[in-house]
DSSP file (Angstrom, degrees, kcal/mol; ACC not computed):
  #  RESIDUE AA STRUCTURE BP1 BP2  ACC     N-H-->O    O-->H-N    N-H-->O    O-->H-N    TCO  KAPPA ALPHA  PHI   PSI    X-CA   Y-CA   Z-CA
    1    1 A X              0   0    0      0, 0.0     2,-0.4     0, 0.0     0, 0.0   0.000 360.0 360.0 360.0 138.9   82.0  115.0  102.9
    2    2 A X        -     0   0    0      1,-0.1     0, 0.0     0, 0.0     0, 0.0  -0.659 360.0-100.7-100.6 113.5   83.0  112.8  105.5
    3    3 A X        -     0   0    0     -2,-0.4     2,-0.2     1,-0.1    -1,-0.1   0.136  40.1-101.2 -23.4 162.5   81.1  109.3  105.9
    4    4 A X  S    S+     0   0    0      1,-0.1     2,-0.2     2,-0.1    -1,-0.1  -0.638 100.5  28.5 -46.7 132.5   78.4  108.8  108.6
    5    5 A X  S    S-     0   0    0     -2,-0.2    -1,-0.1     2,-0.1    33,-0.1  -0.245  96.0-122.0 114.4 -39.6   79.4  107.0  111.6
    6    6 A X        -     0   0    0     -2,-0.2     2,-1.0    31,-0.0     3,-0.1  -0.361  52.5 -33.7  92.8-173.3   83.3  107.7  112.0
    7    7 A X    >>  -     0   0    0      1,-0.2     4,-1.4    -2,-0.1     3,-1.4  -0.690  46.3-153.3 -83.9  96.5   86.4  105.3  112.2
    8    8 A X  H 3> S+     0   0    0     -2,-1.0     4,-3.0     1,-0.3    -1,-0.2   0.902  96.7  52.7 -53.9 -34.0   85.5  101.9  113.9
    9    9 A X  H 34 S+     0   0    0      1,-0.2    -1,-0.3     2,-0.2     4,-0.2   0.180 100.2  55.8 -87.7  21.8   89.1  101.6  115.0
   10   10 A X  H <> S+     0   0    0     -3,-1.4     4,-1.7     2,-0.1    -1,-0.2   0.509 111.1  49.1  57.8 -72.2   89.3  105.0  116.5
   11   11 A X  H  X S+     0   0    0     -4,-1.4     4,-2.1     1,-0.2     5,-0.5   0.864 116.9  44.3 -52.1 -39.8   86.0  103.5  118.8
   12   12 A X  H  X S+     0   0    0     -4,-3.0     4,-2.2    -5,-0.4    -1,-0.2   0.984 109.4  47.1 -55.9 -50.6   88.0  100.4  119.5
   13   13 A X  H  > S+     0   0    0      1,-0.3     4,-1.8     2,-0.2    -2,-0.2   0.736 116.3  53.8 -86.2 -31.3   91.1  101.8  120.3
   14   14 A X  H  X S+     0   0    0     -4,-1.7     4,-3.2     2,-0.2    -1,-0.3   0.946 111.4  43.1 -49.5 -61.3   88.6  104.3  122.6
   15   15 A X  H  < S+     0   0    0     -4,-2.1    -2,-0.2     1,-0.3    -1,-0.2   0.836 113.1  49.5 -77.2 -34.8   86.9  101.5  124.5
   16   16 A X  H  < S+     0   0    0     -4,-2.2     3,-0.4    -5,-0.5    -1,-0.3   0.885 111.5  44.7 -69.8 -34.0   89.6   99.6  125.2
   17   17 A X  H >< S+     0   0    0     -4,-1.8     3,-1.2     2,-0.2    -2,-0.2   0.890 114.2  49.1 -84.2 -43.5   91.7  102.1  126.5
   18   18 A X  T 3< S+     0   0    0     -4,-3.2    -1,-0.2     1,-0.3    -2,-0.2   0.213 104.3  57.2 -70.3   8.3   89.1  103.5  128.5
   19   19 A X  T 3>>S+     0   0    0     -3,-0.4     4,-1.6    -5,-0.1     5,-1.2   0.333  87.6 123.6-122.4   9.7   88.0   99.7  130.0
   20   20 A X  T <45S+     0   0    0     -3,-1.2     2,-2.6     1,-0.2     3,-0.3  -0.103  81.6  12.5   4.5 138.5   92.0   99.8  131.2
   21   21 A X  T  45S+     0   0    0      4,-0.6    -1,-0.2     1,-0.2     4,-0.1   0.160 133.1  55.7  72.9 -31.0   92.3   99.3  134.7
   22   22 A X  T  45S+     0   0    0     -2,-2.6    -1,-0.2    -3,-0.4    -2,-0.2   0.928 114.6  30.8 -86.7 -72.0   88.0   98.0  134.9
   23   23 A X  T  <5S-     0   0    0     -4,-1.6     2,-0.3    -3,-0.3    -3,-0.2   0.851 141.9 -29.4 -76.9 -37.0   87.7   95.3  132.5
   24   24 A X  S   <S-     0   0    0     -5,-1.2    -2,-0.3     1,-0.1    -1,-0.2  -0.927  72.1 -97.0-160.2-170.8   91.5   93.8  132.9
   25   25 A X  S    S+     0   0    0     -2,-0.3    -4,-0.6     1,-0.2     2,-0.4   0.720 103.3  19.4 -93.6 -19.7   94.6   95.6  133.7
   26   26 A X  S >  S-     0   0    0     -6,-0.1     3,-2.6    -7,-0.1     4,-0.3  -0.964  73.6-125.2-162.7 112.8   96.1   96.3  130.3
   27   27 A X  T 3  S+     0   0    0     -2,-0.4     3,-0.2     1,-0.3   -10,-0.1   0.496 104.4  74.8 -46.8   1.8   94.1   96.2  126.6
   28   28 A X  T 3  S+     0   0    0      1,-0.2    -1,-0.3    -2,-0.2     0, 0.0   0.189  82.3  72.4-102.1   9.4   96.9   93.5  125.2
   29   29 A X  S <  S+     0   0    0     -3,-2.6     2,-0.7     1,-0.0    -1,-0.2   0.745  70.8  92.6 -82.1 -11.6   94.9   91.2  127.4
   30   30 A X        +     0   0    0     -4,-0.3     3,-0.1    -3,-0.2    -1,-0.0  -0.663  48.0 170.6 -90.3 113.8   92.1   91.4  124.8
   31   31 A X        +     0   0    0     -2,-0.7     2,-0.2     1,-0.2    -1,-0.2   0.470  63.7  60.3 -91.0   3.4   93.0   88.0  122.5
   32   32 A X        +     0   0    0      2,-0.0     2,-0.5    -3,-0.0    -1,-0.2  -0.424  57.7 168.0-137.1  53.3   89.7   88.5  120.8
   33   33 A X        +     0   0    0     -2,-0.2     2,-0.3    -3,-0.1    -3,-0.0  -0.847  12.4 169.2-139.4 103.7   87.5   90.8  118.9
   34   34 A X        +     0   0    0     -2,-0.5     2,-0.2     2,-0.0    -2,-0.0  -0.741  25.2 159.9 -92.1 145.7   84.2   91.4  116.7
   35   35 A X        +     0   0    0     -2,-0.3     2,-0.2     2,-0.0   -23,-0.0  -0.761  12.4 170.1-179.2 138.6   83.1   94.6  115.8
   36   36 A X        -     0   0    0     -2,-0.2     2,-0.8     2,-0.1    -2,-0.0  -0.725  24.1-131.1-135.1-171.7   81.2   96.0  113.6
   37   37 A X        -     0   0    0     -2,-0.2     2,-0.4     2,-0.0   -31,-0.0  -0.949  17.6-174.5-128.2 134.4   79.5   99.7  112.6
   38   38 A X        -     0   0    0     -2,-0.8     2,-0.3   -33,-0.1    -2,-0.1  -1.000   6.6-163.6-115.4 130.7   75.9   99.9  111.9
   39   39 A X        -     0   0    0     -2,-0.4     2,-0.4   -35,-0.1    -2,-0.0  -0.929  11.6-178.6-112.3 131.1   74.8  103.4  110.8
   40   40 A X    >   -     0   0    0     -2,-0.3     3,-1.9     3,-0.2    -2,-0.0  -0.931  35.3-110.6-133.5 107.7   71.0  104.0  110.9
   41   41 A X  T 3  S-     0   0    0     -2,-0.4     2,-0.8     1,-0.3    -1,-0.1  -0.049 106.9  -0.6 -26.1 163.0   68.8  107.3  109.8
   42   42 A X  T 3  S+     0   0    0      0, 0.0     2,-0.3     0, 0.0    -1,-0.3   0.073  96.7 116.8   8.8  35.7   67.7  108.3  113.3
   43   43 A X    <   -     0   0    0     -3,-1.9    -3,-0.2    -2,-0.8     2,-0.2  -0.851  61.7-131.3 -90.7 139.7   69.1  105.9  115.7
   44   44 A X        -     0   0    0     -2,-0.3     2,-0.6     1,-0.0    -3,-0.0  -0.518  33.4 -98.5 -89.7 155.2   71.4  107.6  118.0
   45   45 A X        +     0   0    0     -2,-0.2     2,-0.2    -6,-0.0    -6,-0.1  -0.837  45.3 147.0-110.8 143.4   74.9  105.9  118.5
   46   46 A X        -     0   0    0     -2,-0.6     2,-0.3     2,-0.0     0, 0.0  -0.778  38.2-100.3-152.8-177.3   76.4  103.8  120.8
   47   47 A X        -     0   0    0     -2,-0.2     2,-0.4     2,-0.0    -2,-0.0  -0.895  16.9-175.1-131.9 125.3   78.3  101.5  122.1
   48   48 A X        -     0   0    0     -2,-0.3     2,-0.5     2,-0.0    -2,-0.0  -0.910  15.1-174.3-127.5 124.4   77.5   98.0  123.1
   49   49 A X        -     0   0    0     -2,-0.4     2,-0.5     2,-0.0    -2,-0.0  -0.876   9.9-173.6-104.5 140.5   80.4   95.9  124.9
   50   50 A X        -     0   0    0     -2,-0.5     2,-0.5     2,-0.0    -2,-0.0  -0.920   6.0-168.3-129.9 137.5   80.4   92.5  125.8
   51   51 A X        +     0   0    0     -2,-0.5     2,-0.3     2,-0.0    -2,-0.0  -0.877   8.0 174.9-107.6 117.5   83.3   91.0  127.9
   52   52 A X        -     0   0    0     -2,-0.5    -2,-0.0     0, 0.0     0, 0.0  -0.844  23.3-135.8-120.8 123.4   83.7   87.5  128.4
   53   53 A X              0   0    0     -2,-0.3    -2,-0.0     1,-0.1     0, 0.0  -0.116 360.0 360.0 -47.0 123.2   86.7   85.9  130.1
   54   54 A X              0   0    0      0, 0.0    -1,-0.1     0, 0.0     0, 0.0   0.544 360.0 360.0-127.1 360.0   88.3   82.9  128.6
């Protein structure tokens, strides 16, 4: 049976590629990264980004 929660680097690779073109022009712009997965009994999942320029 397959963990709860999924691959976090499957969700990076997601959000980064899909903030392409919004958040900067190209995802090798991102020098920087935390991330973590929290899995919780009834909590729905998401995604929270925060972008700051540096």
């Amino acid at each position: 049976m397959a963990e709860p929660g999924g691959d976090l680097d499957k969700y990076i690779k997601s959000i980064q590629d899909g903030l392409n073109g919004i958040a900067w022009r190209d995802d090798r712009q991102v020098t920087r990264l935390k991330a973590g997965l929290f899995v919780r009994p009834g909590v729905k999942e998401r995604a929270e980004v925060i972008i700051h320029k540096i």
